[in-house]
C-alpha positions in Angstrom: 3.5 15.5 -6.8 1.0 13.8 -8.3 -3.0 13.5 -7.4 -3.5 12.2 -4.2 -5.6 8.5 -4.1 -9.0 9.1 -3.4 -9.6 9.4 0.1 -6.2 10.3 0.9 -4.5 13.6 1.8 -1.3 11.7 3.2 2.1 11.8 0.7 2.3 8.3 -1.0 3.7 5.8 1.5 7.4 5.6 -0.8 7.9 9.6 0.0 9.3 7.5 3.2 12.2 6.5 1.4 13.8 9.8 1.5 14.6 8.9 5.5 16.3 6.1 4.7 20.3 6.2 4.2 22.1 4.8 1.4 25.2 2.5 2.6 27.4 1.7 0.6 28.1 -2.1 -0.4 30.6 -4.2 1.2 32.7 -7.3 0.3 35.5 -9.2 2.3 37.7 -12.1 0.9 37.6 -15.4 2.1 36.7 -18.8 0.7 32.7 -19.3 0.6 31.1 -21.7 2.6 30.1 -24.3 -0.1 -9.1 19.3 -28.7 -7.8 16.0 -31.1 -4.4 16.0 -29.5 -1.7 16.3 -31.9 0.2 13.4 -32.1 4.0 14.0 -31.3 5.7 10.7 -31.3 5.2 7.3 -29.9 6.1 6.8 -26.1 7.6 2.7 -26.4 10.8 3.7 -26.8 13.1 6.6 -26.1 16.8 8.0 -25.5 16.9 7.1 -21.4 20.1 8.2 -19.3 23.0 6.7 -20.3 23.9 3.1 -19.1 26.8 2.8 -17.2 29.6 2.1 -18.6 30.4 -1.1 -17.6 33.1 -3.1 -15.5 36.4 -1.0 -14.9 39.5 -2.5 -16.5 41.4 -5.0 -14.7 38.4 -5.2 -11.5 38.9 -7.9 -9.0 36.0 -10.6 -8.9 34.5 -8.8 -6.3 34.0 -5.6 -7.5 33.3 -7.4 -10.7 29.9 -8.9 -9.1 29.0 -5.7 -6.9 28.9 -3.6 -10.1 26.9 -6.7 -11.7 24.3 -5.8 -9.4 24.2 -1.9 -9.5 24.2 -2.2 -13.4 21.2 -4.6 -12.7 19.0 -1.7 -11.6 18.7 -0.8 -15.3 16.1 -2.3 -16.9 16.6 -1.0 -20.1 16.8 -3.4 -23.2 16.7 -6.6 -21.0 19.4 -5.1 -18.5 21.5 -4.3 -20.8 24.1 -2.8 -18.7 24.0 -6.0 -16.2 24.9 -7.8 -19.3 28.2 -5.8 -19.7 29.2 -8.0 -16.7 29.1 -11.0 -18.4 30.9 -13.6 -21.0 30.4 -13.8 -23.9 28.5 -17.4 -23.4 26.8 -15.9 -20.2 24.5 -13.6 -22.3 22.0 -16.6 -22.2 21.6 -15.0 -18.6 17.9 -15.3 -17.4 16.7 -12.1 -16.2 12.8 -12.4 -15.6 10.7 -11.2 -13.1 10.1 -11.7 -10.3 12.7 -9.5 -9.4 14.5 -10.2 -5.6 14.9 -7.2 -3.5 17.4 -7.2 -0.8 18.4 -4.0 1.6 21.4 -1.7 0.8 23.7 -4.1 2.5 25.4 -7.2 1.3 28.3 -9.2 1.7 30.6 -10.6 -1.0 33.2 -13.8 -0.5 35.4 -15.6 -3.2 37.9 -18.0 -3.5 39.7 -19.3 -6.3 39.8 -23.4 -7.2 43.3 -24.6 -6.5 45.6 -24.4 -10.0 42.7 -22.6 -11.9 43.9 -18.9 -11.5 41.0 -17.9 -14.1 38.1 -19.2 -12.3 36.6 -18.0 -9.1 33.0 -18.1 -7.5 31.4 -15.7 -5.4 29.2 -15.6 -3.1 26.5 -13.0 -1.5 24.8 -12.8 0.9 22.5 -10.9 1.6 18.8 -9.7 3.3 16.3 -10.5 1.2 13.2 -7.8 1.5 10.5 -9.2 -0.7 10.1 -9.8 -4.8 8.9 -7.2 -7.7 6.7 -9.2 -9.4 6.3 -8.8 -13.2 3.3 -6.5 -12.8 5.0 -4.0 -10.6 3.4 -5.0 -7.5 6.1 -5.4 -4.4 5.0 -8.6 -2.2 7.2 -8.0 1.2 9.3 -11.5 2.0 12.0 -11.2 4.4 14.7 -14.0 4.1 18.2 -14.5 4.5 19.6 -15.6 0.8 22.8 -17.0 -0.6 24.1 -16.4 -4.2 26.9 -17.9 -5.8 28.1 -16.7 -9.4 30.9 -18.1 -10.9 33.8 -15.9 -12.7 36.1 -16.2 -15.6 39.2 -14.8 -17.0 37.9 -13.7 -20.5 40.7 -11.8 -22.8 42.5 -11.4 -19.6 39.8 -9.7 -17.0 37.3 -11.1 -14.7 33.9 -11.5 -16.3 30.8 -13.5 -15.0 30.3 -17.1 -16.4 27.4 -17.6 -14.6 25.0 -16.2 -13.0 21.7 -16.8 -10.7 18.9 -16.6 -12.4 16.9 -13.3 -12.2 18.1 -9.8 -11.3 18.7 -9.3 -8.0 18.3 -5.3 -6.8 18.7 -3.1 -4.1 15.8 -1.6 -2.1 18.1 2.1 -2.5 18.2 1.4 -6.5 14.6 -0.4 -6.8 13.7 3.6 -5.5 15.9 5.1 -7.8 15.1 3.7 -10.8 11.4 2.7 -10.2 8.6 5.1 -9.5 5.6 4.3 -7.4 2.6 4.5 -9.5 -0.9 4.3 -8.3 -3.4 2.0 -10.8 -7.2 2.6 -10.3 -9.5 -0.4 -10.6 -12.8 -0.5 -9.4 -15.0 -1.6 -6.4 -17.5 -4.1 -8.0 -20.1 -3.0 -5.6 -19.7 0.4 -5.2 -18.2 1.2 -8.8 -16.0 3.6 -6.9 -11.7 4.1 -7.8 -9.9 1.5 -5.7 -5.7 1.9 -5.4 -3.3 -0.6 -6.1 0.4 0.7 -6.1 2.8 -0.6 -8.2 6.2 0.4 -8.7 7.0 0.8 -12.8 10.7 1.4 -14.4 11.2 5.2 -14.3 13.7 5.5 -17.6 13.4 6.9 -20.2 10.3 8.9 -18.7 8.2 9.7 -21.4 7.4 5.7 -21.8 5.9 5.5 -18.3 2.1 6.5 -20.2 2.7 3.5 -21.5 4.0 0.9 -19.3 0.9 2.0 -17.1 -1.5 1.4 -19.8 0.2 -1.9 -20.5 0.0 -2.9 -16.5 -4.0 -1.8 -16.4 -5.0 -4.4 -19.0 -3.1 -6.6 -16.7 -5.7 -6.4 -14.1 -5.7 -6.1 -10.5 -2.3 -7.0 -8.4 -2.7 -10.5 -6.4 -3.1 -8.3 -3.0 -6.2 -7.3 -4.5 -7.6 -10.5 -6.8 -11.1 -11.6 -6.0 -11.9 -7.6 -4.4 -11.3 -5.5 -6.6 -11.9 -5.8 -10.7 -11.3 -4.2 -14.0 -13.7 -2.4 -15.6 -11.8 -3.0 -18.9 -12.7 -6.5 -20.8 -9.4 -8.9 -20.4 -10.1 -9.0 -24.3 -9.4 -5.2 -24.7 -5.9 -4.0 -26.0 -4.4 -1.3 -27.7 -5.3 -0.8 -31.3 -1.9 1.2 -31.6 1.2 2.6 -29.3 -0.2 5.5 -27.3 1.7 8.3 -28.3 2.7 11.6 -26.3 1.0 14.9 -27.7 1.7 18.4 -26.3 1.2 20.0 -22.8 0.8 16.6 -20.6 -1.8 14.6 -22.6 -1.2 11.2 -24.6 -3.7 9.4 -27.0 -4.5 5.6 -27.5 -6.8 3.7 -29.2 -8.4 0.6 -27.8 -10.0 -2.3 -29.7 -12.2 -5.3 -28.9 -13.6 -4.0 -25.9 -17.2 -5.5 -27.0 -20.5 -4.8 -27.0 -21.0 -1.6 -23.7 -23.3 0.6 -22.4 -22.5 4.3 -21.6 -22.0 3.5 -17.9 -19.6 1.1 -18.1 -17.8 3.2 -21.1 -17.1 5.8 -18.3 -15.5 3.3 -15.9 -13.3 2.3 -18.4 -12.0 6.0 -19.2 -12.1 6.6 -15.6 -9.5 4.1 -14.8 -7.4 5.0 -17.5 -7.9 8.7 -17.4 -7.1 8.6 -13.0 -4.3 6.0 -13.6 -2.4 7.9 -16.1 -2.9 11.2 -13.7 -0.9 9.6 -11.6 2.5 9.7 -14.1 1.4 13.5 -14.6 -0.9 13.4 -17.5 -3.4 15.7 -17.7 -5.4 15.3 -20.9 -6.1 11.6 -22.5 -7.5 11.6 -26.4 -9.6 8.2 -26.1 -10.9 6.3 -28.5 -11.6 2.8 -29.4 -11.4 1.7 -32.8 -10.6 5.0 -33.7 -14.0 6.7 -32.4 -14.3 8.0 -29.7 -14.9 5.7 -26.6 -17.1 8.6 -24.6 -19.5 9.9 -26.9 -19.2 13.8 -27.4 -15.6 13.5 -25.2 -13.0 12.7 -27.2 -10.6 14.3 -24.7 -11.1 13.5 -20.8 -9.4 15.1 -17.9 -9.1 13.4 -14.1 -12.0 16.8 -13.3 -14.7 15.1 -15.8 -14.7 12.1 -12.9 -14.8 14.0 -10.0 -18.2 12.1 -9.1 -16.8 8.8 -8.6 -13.1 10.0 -7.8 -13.1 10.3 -4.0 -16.6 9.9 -3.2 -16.6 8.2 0.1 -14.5 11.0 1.4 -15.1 11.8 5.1 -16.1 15.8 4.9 -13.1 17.8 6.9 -15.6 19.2 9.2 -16.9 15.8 10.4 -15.0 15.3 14.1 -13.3 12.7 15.9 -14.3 12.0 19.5 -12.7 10.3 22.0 -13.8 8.0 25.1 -12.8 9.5 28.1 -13.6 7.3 31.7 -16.9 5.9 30.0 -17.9 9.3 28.0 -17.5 10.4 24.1 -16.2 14.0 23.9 -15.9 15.9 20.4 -12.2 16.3 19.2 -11.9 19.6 18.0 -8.7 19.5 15.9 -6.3 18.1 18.1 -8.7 20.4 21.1 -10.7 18.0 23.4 -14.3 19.3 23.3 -17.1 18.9 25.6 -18.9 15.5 26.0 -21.8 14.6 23.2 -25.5 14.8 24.0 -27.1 12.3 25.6 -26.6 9.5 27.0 -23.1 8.8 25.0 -21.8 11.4 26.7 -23.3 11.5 30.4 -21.7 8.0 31.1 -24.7 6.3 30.5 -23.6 3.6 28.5 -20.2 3.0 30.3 -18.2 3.2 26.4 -15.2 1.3 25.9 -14.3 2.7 22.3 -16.5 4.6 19.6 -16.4 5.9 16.3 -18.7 7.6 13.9 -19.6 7.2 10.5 -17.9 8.7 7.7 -20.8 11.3 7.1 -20.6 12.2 11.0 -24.2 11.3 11.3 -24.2 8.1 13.5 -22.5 6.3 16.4 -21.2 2.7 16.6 -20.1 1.8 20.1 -19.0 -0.5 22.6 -20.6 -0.6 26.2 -19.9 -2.5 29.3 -23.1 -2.5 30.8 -23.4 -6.5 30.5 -20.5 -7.7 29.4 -19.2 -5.8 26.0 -22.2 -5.3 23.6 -22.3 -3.3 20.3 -24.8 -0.4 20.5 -25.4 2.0 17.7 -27.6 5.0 16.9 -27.5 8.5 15.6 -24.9 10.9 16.7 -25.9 12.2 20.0 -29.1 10.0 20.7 -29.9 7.1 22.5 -27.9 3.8 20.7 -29.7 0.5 20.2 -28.2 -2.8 20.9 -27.3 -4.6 17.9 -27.0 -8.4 18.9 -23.8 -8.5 19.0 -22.1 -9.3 22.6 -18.9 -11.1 23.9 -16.3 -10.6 26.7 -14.6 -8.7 24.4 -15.3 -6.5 21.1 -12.8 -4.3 19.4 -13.2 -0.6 18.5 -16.3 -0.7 16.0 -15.1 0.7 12.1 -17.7 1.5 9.2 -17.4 0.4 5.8 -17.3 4.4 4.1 -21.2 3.9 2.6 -21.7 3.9 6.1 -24.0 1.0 5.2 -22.0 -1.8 7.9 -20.2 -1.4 11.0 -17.6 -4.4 12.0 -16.2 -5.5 15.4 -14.0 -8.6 16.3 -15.4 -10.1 19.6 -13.4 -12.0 21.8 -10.9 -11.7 19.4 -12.0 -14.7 17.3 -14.8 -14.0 14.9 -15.9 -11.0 13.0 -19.6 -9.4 13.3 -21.0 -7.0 10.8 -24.2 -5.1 11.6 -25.5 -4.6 8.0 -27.9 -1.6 7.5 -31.0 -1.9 4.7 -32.5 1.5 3.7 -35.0 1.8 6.6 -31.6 1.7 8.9 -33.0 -1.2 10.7 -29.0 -3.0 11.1 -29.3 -7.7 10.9 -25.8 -9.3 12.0 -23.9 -10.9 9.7 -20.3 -13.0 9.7 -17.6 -12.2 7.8 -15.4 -15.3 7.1 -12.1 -14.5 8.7 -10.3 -17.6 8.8 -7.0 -16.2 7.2 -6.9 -13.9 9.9 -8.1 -16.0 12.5 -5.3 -18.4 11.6 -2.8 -16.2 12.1 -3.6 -15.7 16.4 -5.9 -13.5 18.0 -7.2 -10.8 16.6 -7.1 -7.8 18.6 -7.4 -4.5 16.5 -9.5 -4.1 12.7 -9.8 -1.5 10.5 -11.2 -1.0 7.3 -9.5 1.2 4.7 -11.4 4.0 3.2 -12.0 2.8 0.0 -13.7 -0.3 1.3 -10.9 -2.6 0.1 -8.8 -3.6 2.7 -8.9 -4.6 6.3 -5.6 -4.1 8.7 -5.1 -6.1 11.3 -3.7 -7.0 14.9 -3.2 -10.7 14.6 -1.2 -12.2 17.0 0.5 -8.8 18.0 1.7 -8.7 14.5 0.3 -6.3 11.1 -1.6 -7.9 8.6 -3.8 -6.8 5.8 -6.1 -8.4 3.5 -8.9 -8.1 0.8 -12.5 -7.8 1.4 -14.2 -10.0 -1.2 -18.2 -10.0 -1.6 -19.5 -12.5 -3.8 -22.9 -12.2 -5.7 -25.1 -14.1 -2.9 -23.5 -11.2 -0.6 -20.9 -13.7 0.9 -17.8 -11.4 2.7 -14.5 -12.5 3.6 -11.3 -11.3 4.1 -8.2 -12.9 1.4 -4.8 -12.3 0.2 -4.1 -11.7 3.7 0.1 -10.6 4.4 1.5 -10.1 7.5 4.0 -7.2 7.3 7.2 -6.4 8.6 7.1 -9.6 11.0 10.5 -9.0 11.8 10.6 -5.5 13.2 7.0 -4.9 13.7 6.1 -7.5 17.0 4.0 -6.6 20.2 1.6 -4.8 18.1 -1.8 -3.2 20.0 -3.6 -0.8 17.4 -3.7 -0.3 13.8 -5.4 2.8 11.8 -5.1 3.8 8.3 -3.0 7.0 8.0 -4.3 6.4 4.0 -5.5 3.7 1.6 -1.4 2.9 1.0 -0.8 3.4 4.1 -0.9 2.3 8.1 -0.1 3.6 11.5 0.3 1.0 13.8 1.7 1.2 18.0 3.0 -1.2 20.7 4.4 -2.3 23.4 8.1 -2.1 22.6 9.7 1.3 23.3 11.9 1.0 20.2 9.1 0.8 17.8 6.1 2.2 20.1 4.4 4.3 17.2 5.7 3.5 13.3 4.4 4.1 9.9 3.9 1.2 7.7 2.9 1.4 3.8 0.7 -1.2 3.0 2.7 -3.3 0.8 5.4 -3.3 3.4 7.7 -1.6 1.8 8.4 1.1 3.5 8.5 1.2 7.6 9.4 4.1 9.8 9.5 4.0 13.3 8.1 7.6 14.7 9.8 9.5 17.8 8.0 8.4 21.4 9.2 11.4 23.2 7.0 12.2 25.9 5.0 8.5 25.3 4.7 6.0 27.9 5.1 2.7 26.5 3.0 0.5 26.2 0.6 2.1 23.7 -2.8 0.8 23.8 -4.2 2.6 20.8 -4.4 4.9 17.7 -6.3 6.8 15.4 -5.3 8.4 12.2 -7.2 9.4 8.9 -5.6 11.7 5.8 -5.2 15.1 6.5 -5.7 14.5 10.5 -3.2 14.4 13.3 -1.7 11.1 14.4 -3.6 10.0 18.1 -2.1 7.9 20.3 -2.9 6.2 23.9 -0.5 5.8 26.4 -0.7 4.7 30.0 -0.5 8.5 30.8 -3.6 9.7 28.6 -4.4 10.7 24.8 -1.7 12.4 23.0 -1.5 13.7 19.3 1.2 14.0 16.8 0.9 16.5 13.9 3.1 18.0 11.5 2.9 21.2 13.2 4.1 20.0 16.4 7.9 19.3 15.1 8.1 16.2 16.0 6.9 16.2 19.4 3.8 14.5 21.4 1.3 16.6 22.9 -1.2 15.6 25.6 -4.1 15.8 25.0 -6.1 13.9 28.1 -4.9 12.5 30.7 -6.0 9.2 32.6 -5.8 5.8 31.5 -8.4 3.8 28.5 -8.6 6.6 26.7 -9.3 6.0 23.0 -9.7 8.1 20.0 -11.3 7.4 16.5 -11.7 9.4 13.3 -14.9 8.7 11.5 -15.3 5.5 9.1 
């Protein structure tokens, strides 16, 4: 497995795939509608697995075009064995990216022009899942499509004459033949790792060092254009092939990166050195123009980074607490401990929701003492009011410097309480209008890395980018609703990890699922013992899943095979992890 993304403990969000079945494809017939590393060898090109072998002799027009599209998961030398498919004139085939993903089903229909026995079309149709864009980066699209290729006898058996333009591929084969790769870019702010998952052509496998090398300089994915950046100059490029040397470590040379400063030298090798961890390679010889690009370092491990990889992570001994009938209580594991000092815990302040910072150190609550007002202060003390009050605020969640807490009131507009270094907090907007044009907003969380926000919108899932501009501007971009189709009804949203979501609802078919955060991958999780509706949830990597029901507070770990456990009983509990 390969190193976890900072801040998370979870498995990446495509180990999901392993749930899902593989069907088989399906056709009818019927007449369509209409030390110096020692350099080995370079790692462009390589023996992969064998292509397959083509269409069978004498294969109807059907099978001709289902086996078109299983070849088509190949990528190798311009889908080569897609091409196998086709005539001779046909070769002129356009197979560019973006690349449509549809699910393992499809349905195939010909017919055959009256008096032209060596001419068919036929068409698919199919469920289209979302696009593979040229990067690598999967942007989720749900639509019903129609494809129509036309077939022709050619020396006597069925070859494709034409065909649509791009490759079309199966979710099952896109995870086959592609493996998710995490990229590392950087938080402008912060200067801290930030993940963007992309999924890269798996064969031959010693070429992956390079295709995620190639995708870097590329620059961040759109999800995350205008948040995150590159540490690397967009003028920077290899000065040679990177090349494969023994026991897991690879060397390239970069040139024009201009003129830099040691700082921002070690941001460069830290994205490249974290990225190309993630395809299992352990030791990177660096250098730029042939010296090397870290003074003194000419070979860098993912260890000589541990500062800035996975700094923001909440400690494992920092608690979640709950709100019990106006009262925050410690979570000990999955335990319910006794209520916190003060007046936080003595009912006091009447709490609606709560949550603490990542370093455990302070609280960021919701009263209803006068309507719903956001009070925060340190961790079992008395809270101060903020200025922030409405009919209605959502469960307060920290940026990880702990340096701003954010809240939704009345489900319209979002508040951050920005801290300075005295701790004295000043409220400030965050322009939300993508979100806000979406519906309500009922639920927001921000990812650990600072990134991201999820969403409740409407009672559907969306994510988007948090962008800060240099007068300190913040709003919330690229925003995508997920999984509108399955995932309706919604109440609460956490992040499980930073590629990752836990989101549940009122429906009892999909009460509690996991969601990754490119939409990919969605998993609906058993409600056994549940009570639907849900109101609520809290997750955070490495902690149990905690959910609230009408019933009480109930948790979900993998040490409970598969089943919920109560945890509290009563109704309006909630739970949150800290950040």
């Amino acid at each position: 497995m390969s190193p976890p993304c900072p801040r998370r403990a979870a498995s990446p969000a495509t180990a999901l795939a392993l749930l899902l079945a593989v069907l088989l494809l399906t056709g009818c017939a019927s007449v369509p509608d209409s030390s110096p590393v020692q350099v080995l060898r370079q790692v462009t090109e390589g023996d992969g697995p064998a292509l397959p072998p083509g269409p069978a002799p004498n294969s109807s027009p059907l099978d001709l075009v289902r086996g078109f599209v299983n070849a088509s998961a190949s990528s190798d030398n311009r889908h080569a064995a897609a091409r196998l498919f086709l005539t001779g004139q046909a070769q002129s085939w356009d197979d560019a990216v973006p690349i449509t993903v549809i699910n393992d089903q499809l349905a195939l229909n010909y017919g055959i022009p009256p008096g032209q026995d060596d001419r068919a079309q036929v068409r698919m149709r199919a469920t289209q899942v979302g696009r593979l864009n040229r990067d690598g980066s999967f942007v989720q699209d749900e639509a019903s499509i129609d494809l129509d290729f036309q077939v022709a006898k050619d020396g006597g058996q069925w070859r494709i004459a034409a065909a649509p333009r791009g490759v079309v591929l199966r979710l099952p084969d896109l995870r086959a033949n592609y493996k998710p790769v995490t990229l590392y870019f950087m938080d402008p702010v912060q200067h801290v790792p930030v993940c963007d998952l992309r999924y890269l052509a798996s064969n031959p496998p010693r070429s992956l060092p390079s295709r995620v090398v190639d995708t870097l300089l590329e620059g961040p994915s759109s999800a995350l254009a205008g948040a995150a950046v590159s540490a690397i100059p967009k003028t920077a490029h290899l000065r040679s092939n990177v090349t494969l040397g023994p026991n897991a470590s690879v060397s390239l040379d970069m040139t024009e990166l201009g003129a830099l400063d040691e700082g921002q030298r070690r941001l460069i090798a830290a994205q490249l050195v974290l990225s190309l961890a993630e395809v299992n390679v352990d030791l990177v010889h660096l250098t730029a123009d042939g010296a090397p690009l870290m003074a003194g370092h000419p070979d860098l491990s993912r260890e000589m980074f541990a500062d800035i990889d996975g700094d923001d992570d909440p400690r494992p001994d920092v608690p979640g607490l709950a709100v019990i009938a106006g009262r925050a209580r410690m979570l000990d594991g999955v335990a319910l401990g006794g209520p916190l000092a003060g007046p936080s815990g003595d009912g006091s302040y009447a709490l609606t929701s709560a949550t603490t910072s990542t370093d455990g150190l302070r609280l960021a609550a919701v009263n209803r003492l006068d309507g719903r007002q956001l009070v925060v202060g340190r961790l079992n003390g008395p809270l101060a009011q903020t200025g922030v009050r409405a009919t209605a605020l959502t469960r307060p969640t920290w940026t990880p410097t702990g340096t701003e807490v954010w809240t939704v009131r009345d489900s319209l507009s979002v508040s951050r309480v920005v801290f300075d270094q005295a701790g004295n907090g000043s409220v400030q907007p965050a322009d939300a209008g993508a979100l806000n044009a979406l519906g309500p907003i009922n639920d927001l969380r921000i990812s650990g890395d600072g990134m991201r926000v999820a969403a409740i919108v409407g009672g559907q899932l969306a994510v988007g980018a948090i962008s800060r501009s240099a007068s300190r501007q913040v709003s919330i971009g690229n925003v995508r609703v997920l999984r509108p189709i399955e995932l309706t009804d919604l109440t609460g949203v956490d992040w499980r990890a930073d590629d990752q979501l836990a989101v549940v609802g009122k429906r009892p078919d999909v009460a509690v699922a996991i969601v990754s955060v490119d939409g990919m991958d969605f998993h609906p999780l058993p409600w056994n013992n549940l009570t639907p509706p849900l109101s609520a949830v809290a997750v955070a990597p490495g902690r149990p899943l905690l959910v609230s029901d009408q019933n009480g507070l109930w948790s979900y770990g993998a040490d409970e095979v598969g089943t919920w456990r109560q945890i509290a009983g009563g109704t309006g509990a909630v739970a949150g992890y800290p950040g």
